[in-house]
C-alpha positions in Angstrom: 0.0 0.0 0.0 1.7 3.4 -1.1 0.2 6.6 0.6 0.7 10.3 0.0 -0.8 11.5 2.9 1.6 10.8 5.8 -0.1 14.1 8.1 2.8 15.8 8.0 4.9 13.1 9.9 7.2 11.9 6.8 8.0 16.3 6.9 8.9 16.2 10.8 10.9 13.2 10.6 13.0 14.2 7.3 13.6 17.6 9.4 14.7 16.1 12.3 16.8 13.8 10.1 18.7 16.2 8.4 20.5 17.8 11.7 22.4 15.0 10.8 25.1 13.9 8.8 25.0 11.1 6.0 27.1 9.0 7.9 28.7 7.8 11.3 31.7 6.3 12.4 33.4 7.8 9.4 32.2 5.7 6.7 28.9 3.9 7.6 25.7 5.2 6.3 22.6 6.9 8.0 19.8 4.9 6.7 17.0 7.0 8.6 16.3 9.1 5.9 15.4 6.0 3.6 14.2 3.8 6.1 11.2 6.5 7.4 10.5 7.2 3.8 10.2 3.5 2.9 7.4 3.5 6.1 5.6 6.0 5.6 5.3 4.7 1.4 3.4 1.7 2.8 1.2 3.4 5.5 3.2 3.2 8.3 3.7 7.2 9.0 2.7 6.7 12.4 5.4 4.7 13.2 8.3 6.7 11.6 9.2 9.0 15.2 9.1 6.1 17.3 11.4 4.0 15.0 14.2 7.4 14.4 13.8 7.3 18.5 15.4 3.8 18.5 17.8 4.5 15.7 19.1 7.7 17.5 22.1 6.8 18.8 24.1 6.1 15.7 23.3 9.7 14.2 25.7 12.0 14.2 26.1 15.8 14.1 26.1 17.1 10.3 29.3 17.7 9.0 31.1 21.1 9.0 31.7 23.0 5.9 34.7 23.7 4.1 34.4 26.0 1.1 31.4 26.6 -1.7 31.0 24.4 -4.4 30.2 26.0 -7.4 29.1 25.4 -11.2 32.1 26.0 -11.9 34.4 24.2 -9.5 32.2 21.4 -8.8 34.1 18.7 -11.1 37.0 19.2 -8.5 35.0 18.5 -5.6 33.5 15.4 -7.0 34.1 12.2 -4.8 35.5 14.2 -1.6 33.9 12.6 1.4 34.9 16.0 3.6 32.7 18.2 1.4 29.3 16.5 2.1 28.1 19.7 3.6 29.4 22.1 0.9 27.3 19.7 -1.6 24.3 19.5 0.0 24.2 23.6 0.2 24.9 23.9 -3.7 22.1 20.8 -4.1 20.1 23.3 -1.7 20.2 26.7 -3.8 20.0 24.8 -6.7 16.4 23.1 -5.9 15.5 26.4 -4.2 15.7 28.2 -8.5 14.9 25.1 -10.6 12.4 22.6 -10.8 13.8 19.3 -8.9 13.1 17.3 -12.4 15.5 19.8 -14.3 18.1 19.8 -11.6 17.5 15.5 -11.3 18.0 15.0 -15.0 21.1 17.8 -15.2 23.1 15.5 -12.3 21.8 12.1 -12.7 24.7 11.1 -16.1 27.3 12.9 -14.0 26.3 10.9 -11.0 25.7 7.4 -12.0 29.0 6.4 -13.1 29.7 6.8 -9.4 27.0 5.2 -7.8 28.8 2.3 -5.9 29.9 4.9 -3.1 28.9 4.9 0.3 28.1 0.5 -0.6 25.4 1.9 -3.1 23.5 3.8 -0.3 24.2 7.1 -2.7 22.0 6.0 -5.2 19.2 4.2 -2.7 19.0 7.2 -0.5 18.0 9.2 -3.8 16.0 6.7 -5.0 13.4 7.4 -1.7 13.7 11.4 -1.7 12.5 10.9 -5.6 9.7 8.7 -4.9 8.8 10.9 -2.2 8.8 13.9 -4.1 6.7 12.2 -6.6 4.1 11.1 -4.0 3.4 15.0 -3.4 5.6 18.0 -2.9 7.0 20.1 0.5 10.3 21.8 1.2 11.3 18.8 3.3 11.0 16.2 0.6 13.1 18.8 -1.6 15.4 19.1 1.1 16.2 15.2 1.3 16.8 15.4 -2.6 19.3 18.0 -1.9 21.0 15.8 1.0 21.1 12.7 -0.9 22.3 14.6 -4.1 25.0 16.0 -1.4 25.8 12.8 -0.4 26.2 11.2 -3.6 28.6 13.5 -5.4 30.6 13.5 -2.0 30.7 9.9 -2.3 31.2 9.1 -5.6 33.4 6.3 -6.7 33.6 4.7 -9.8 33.9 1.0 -10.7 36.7 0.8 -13.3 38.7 -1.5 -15.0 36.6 -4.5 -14.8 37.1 -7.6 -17.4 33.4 -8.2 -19.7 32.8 -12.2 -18.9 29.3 -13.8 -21.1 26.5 -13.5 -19.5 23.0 -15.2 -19.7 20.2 -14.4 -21.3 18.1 -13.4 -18.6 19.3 -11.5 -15.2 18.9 -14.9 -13.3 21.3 -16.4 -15.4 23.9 -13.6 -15.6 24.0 -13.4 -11.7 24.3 -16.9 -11.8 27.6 -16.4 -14.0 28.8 -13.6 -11.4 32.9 -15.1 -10.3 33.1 -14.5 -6.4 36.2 -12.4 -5.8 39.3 -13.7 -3.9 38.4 -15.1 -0.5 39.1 -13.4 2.7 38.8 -9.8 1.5 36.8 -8.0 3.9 35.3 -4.5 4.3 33.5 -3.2 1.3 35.5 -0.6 -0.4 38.1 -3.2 -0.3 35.6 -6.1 -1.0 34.8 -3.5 -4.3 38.5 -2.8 -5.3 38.7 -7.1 -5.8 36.0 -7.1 -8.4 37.5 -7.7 -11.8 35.7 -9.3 -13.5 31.8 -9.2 -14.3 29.3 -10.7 -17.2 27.5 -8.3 -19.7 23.8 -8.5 -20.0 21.1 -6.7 -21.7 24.5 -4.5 -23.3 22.6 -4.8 -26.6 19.8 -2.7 -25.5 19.0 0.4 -26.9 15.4 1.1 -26.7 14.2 3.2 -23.3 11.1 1.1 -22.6 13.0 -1.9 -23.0 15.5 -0.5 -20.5 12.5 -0.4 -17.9 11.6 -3.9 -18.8 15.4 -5.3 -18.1 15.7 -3.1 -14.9 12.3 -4.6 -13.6 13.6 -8.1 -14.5 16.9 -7.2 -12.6 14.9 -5.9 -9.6 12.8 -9.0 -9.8 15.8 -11.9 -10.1 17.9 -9.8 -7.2 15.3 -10.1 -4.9 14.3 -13.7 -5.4 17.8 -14.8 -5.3 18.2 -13.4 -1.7 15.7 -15.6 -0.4 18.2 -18.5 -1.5 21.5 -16.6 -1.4 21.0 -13.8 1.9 22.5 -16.1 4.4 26.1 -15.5 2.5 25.6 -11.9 4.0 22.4 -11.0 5.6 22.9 -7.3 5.3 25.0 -6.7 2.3 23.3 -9.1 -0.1 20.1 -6.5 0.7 21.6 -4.3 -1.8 22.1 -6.7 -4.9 18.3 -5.5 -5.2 17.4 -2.5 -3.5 20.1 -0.8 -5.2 18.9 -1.4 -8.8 15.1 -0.9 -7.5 16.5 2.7 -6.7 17.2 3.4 -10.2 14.2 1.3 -11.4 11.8 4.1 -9.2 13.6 7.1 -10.3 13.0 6.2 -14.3 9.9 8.1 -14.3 11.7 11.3 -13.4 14.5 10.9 -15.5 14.0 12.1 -19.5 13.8 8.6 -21.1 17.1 9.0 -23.0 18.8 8.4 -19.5 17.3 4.9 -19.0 19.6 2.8 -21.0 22.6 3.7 -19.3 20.6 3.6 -15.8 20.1 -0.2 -16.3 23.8 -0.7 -17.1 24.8 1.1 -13.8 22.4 -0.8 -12.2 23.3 -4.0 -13.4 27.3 -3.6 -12.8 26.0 -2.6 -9.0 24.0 -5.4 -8.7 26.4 -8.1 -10.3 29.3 -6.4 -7.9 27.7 -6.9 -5.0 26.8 -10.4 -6.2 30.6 -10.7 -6.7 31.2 -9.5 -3.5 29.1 -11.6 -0.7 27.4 -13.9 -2.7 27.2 -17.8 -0.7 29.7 -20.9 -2.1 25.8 -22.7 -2.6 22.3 -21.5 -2.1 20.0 -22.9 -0.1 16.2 -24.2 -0.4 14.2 -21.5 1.0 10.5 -22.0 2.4 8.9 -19.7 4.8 6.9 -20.9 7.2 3.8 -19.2 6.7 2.1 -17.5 3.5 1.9 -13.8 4.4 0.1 -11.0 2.8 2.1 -7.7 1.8 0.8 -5.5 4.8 1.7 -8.6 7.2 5.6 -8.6 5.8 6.0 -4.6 6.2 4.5 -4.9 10.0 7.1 -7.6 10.5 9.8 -6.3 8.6 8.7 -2.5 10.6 8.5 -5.1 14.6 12.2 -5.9 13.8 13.3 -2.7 12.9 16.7 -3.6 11.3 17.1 -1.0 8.5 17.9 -3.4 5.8 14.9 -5.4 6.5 12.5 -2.7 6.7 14.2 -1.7 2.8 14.3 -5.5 1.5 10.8 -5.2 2.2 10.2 -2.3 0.7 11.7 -3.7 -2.5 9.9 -6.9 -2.1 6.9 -4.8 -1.4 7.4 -3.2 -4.9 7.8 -6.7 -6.8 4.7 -7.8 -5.3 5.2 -12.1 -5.8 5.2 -14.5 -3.7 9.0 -15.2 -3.8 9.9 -11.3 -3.1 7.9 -11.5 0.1 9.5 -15.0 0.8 13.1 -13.3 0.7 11.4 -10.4 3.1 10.4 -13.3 5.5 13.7 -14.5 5.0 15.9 -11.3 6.0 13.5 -11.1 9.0 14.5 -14.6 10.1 18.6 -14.2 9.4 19.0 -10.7 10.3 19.8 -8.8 14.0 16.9 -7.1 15.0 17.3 -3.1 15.4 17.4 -3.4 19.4 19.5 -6.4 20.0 
């Protein structure tokens, strides 16, 4: 169930939200902003101050500035974590003159090459301040574009250099083709840096609305296969999908001549992060009981975890009964948000 009206709540908690930064502990990403969003989509608006209470204490203060970024100095600024805040304030006055569409479609093709920053949360965070924005329109909601268009071009980082394997013919197969990277890598960025090597699929695309049907098919396989692959990492493997379902939501705002090279970002995120934490062997998921869309969200929303909550967000927007068995699934293997 997708709402617009929230009663103002999805406003307070996106300006409470954005006293702070993007991140904690240095590196690790605030997932508030997407995570009340995601609730308050799906009728749970209610619920959205009570779950930022328990979050709380990993937000941190928002980071200081350091000098302007400009239109014309912005290329040097690109992909410097310390100039989060400068970004967000040129995202700011830059929503505050144009049209959020005009300033979405100027930045999204100098964005998207870099949208494996921040372990995809660049592109996921946008992906909920767009469908929020499309749902109906307040200076908050423009205000979390501008924060996770800050965050993005702070965190941008490339994926370069990477050998094109065969893929499959559908996105099942070519995630089945994915090569794990060298074992006992850890840590993501570093995890990232050992991906070399990645199939091709759908590269022969061309047409925009075929582009959307590829990207729903990618959404669709990534979030099956975690029902069967999650347990190689409960909370990483969430982003194989919700990643490319960020881009897959945005389409709609984008001009339609941006779509084909969406789905190719979207499948080199989704196939890294395959690479990167998918399981030695899958397993033969069945969830114990057959639940309805609104009962996975309140159980997803009862354990709280962050990448729950979003997996079933995703799932929610799939709609099968597999994509609400791998939400049942990351409920069962995953820490709940108070333990």
């Amino acid at each position: 169930m997708n709402t617009t009206d929230t009663n103002g709540q999805l406003e307070e908690a996106l300006e409470r939200l954005h006293l702070a930064g993007p991140e904690q502990e240095g590196w690790l990403t605030n997932h508030a902003p997407m995570v009340v969003e995601a609730l308050a989509a799906h009728g749970h608006a209610g619920a959205v101050h009570r779950w930022v209470d328990q979050y709380s204490g990993r937000l941190e203060d928002f980071p200081d500035r350091l000098a302007p970024v400009t239109d014309d100095n912005w290329p040097e600024a690109l992909g410097d974590p310390r100039r989060i805040a400068d970004w967000t304030d040129h995202f700011s006055r830059t929503l505050a003159d144009r049209p959020w569409r005009d300033v979405l479609a100027e930045w999204w093709p100098r964005l998207l090459p870099g949208m494996y920053g921040g372990a995809t949360h660049v592109v996921i965070r946008l992906g909920h301040a767009v469908r929020a924005l499309e749902s109906g329109e307040s200076a908050p909601r423009r205000a979390e574009l501008a924060h996770a268009l800050g965050y993005w071009a702070a965190r941008h980082q490339p994926l370069t250099g990477i050998a094109e394997l065969r893929g499959g013919a559908s996105a099942w197969e070519s995630l089945e083709a994915v090569p794990a990277i060298t074992p006992g890598v850890t840590g993501f960025r570093k995890r990232l840096a050992a991906v070399h090597r990645l199939p091709v699929w759908a590269e022969d695309i061309t047409d925009p609305d075929t582009a959307r049907e590829r990207l729903t098919e990618l959404v669709r396989a990534t979030t099956h296969r975690y029902a069967t692959h999650g347990h190689g990492e409960p909370t990483m493997l969430v982003h194989a999908a919700t990643a490319p379902n960020a881009v897959l939501r945005t389409l709609d705002s984008l001009p339609p001549e941006l779509w084909v090279p969406s789905l190719r970002a979207a499948w080199t995120a989704a196939a890294a992060v395959t690479a990167m934490y998918a399981p030695k062997e899958p397993v033969d998921y069945r969830p114990a009981a057959r639940l309805t869309a609104e009962e996975v969200m309140e159980r997803a929303l009862a354990h709280g975890d962050e990448h729950v909550i979003k997996l079933a967000d995703t799932a929610l927007d799939v709609g099968d009964e597999l994509a609400l068995a791998a939400a049942q699934r990351a409920i069962e293997i995953s820490d709940p948000l108070d333990s």
